[in-house]
KOLVEXSE-33117 format. One line per field, with one value per residue (C-alpha): residue in three letters; x negated, y, z negated. Coordinates in Angstrom, 1 decimal, padded with zeros to 4 digits. Layout:
N
aa (ALA, ...)
X (X, ...)
Y (Y, ...)
Z (Z, ...)
This chain:
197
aa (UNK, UNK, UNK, UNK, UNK, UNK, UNK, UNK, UNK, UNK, UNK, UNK, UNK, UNK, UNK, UNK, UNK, UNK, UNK, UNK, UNK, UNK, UNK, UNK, UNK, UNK, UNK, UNK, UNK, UNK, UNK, UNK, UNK, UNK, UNK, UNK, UNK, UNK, UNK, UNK, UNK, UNK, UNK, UNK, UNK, UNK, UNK, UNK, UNK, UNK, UNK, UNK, UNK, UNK, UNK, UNK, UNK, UNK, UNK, UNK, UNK, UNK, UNK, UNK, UNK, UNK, UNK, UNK, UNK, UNK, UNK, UNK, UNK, UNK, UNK, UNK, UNK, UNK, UNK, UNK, UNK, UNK, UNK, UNK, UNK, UNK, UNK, UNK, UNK, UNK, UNK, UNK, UNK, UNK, UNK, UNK, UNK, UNK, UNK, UNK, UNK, UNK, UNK, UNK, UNK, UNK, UNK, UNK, UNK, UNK, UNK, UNK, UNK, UNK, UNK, UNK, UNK, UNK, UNK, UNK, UNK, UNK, UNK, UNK, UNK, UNK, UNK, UNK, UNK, UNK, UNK, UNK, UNK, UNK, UNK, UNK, UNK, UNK, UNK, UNK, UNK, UNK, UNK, UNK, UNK, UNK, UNK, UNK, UNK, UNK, UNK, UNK, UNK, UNK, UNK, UNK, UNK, UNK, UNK, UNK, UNK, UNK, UNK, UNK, UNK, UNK, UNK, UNK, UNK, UNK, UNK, UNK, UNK, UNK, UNK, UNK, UNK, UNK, UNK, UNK, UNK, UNK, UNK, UNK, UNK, UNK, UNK, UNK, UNK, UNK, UNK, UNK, UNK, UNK, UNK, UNK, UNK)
X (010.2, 008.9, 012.0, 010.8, 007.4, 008.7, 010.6, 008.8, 008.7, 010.4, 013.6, 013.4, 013.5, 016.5, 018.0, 017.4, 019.4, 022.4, 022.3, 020.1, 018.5, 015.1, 013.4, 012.3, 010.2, 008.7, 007.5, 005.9, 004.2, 003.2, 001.0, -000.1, -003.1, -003.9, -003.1, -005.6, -008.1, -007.5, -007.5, -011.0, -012.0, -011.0, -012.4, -015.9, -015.3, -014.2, -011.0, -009.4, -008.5, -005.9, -004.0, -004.8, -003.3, -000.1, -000.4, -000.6, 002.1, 004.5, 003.4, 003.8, 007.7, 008.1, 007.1, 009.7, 012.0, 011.7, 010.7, 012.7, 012.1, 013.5, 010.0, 007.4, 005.1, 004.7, 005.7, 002.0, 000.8, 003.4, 003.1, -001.3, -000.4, 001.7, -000.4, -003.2, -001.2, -000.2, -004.0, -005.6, -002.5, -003.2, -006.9, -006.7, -004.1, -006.6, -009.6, -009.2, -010.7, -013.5, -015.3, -014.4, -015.7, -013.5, -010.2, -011.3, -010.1, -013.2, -012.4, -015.6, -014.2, -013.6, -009.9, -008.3, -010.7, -009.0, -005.4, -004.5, -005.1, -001.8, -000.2, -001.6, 001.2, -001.1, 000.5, -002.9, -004.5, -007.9, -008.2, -007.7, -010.6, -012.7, -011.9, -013.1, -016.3, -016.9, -016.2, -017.6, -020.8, -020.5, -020.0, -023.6, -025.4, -023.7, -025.0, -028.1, -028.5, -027.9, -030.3, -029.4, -028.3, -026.6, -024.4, -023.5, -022.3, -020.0, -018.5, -017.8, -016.2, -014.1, -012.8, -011.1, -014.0, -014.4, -018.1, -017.7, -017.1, -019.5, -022.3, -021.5, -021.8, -025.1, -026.9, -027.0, -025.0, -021.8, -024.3, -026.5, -023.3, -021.5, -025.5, -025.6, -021.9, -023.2, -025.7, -023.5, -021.3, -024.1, -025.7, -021.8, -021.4, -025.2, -023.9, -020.9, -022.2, -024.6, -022.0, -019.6, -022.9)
Y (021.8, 025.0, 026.8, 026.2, 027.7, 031.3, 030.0, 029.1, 025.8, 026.6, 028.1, 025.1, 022.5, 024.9, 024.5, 020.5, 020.0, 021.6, 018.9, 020.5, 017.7, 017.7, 019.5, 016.9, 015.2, 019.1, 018.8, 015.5, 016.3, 020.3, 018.6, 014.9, 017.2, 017.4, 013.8, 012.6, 015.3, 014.2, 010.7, 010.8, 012.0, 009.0, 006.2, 007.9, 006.4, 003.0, 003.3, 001.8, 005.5, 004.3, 002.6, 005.6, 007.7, 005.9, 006.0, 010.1, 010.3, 008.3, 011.3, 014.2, 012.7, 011.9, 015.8, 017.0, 014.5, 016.4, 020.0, 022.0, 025.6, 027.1, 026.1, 028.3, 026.3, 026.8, 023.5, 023.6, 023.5, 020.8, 018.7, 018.6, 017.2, 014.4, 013.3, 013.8, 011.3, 009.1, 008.6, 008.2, 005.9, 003.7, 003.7, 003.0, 000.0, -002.0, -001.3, -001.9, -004.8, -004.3, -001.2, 001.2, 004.4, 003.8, 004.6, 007.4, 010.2, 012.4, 015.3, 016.2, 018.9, 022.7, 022.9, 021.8, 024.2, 026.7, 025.0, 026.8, 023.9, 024.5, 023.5, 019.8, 018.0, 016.0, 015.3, 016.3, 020.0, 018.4, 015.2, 017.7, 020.0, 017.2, 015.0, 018.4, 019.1, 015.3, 015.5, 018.5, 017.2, 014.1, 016.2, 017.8, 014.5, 013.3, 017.0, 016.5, 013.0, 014.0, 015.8, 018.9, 017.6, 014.6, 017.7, 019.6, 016.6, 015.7, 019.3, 019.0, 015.1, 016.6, 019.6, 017.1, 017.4, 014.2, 012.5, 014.5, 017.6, 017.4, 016.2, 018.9, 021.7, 020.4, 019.5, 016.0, 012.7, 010.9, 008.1, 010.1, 012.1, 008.0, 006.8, 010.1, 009.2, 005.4, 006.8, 009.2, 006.3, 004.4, 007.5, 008.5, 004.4, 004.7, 007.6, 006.4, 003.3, 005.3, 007.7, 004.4, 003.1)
Z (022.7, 023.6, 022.2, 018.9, 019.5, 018.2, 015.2, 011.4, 010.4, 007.2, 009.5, 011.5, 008.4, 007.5, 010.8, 010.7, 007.2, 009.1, 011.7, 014.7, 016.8, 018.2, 015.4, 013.8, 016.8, 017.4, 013.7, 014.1, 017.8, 016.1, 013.3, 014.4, 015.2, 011.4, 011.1, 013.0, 011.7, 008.2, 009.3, 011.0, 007.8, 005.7, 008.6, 007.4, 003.8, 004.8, 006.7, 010.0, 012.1, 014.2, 010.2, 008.6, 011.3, 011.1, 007.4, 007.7, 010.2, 007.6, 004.9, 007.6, 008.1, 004.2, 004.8, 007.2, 005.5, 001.1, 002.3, 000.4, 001.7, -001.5, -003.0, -002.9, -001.2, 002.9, 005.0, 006.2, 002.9, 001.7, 004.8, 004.0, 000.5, 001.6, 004.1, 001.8, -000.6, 001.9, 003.4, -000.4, -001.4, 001.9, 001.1, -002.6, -002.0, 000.7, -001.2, -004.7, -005.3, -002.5, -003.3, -006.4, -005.2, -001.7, -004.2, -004.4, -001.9, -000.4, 002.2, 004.2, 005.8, 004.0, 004.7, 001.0, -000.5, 000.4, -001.2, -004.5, -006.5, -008.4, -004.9, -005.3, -007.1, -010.0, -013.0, -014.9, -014.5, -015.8, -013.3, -010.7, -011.9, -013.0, -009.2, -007.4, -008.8, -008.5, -004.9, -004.1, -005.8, -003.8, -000.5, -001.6, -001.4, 001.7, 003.0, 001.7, 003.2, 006.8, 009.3, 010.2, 013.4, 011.9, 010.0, 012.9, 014.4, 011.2, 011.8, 015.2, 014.3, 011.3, 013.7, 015.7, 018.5, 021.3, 021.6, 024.9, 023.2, 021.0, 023.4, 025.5, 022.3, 021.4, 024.9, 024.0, 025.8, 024.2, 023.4, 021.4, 019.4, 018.9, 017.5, 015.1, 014.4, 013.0, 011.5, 009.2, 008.3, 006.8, 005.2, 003.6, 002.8, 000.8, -001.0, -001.9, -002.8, -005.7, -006.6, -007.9, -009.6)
């Protein structure tokens, strides 16, 4: 695996279409990092994280599987909008009829802010401006609703941090970092629960 540590994922997608083995099960080990990052982000909405990261490993290999590196989109960028599509689908289908503002898709973390919107294939410019500021008003009340400490513990959660890990950043035991934890999911459930009112 380490031979492909040099090489850029759009050469190796290249290199898979002409029939090289192995680069497929790199791709898949490189980002099931993001996977589960994204995927811890959707269990705070509602979401079982060991489905959901299933459900984002099936986008990041429908990923590796349609890249087309003539595009001008980066595989990175590519592979973060099908699992993104894969996640929101997976939590829209389960929840449809249980709680309305769980179809919707909310990121807690920064990371697709920094996406060029125009890289997020919706078929309608203004649902995509109109489903930001929504959820980047929604992020503000979740802020908002959290202690200060309750936030920097989010942070640490969303960058793919262990209760260990994060106990250990903050001076405080596992116990205390998995009780802040339960205590966000209620406070992000409240909000959520408002924001579909």
């Amino acid at each position: 695996m380490e031979r492909y540590d040099n090489v850029s994922d759009e050469e190796l997608i290249a290199r898979l279409r002409k029939g090289e083995t192995g680069i497929a099960d790199y791709l898949l080990e490189k980002y099931k990092g993001l996977v589960r990052q994204k995927a811890r982000a959707m269990y705070l909405i509602g979401g079982d994280t060991d489905d959901l990261s299933q459900e984002g490993m099936i986008g990041l290999f429908k990923a590796v599987r349609d890249y087309q590196p003539d595009r001008e989109a980066s595989f990175m960028t590519f592979a973060r909008m099908c699992i993104d599509r894969q996640l929101y689908s997976a939590v829209q289908n389960s929840n449809r009829q249980k709680h309305i503002p769980l179809n919707h898709y909310v990121s807690l973390s920064n990371e697709d802010e920094e996406e060029p919107v125009i890289e997020q294939w919706v078929a309608n410019p203004e649902s995509i401006i109109i489903g930001k500021e929504s959820i980047r008003d929604l992020q503000d009340k979740i802020a908002g609703s959290l202690s200060p400490m309750e936030n920097k513990v989010l942070n640490y959660f969303l960058s793919g941090k262990t209760y260990a890990q994060i106990g250990e950043a903050m001076g405080k035991s596992p116990k205390s970092i998995d009780n802040a934890l339960k205590r966000i999911r209620v406070k992000v459930r409240e909000e959520l629960d408002k924001y579909g009112k």
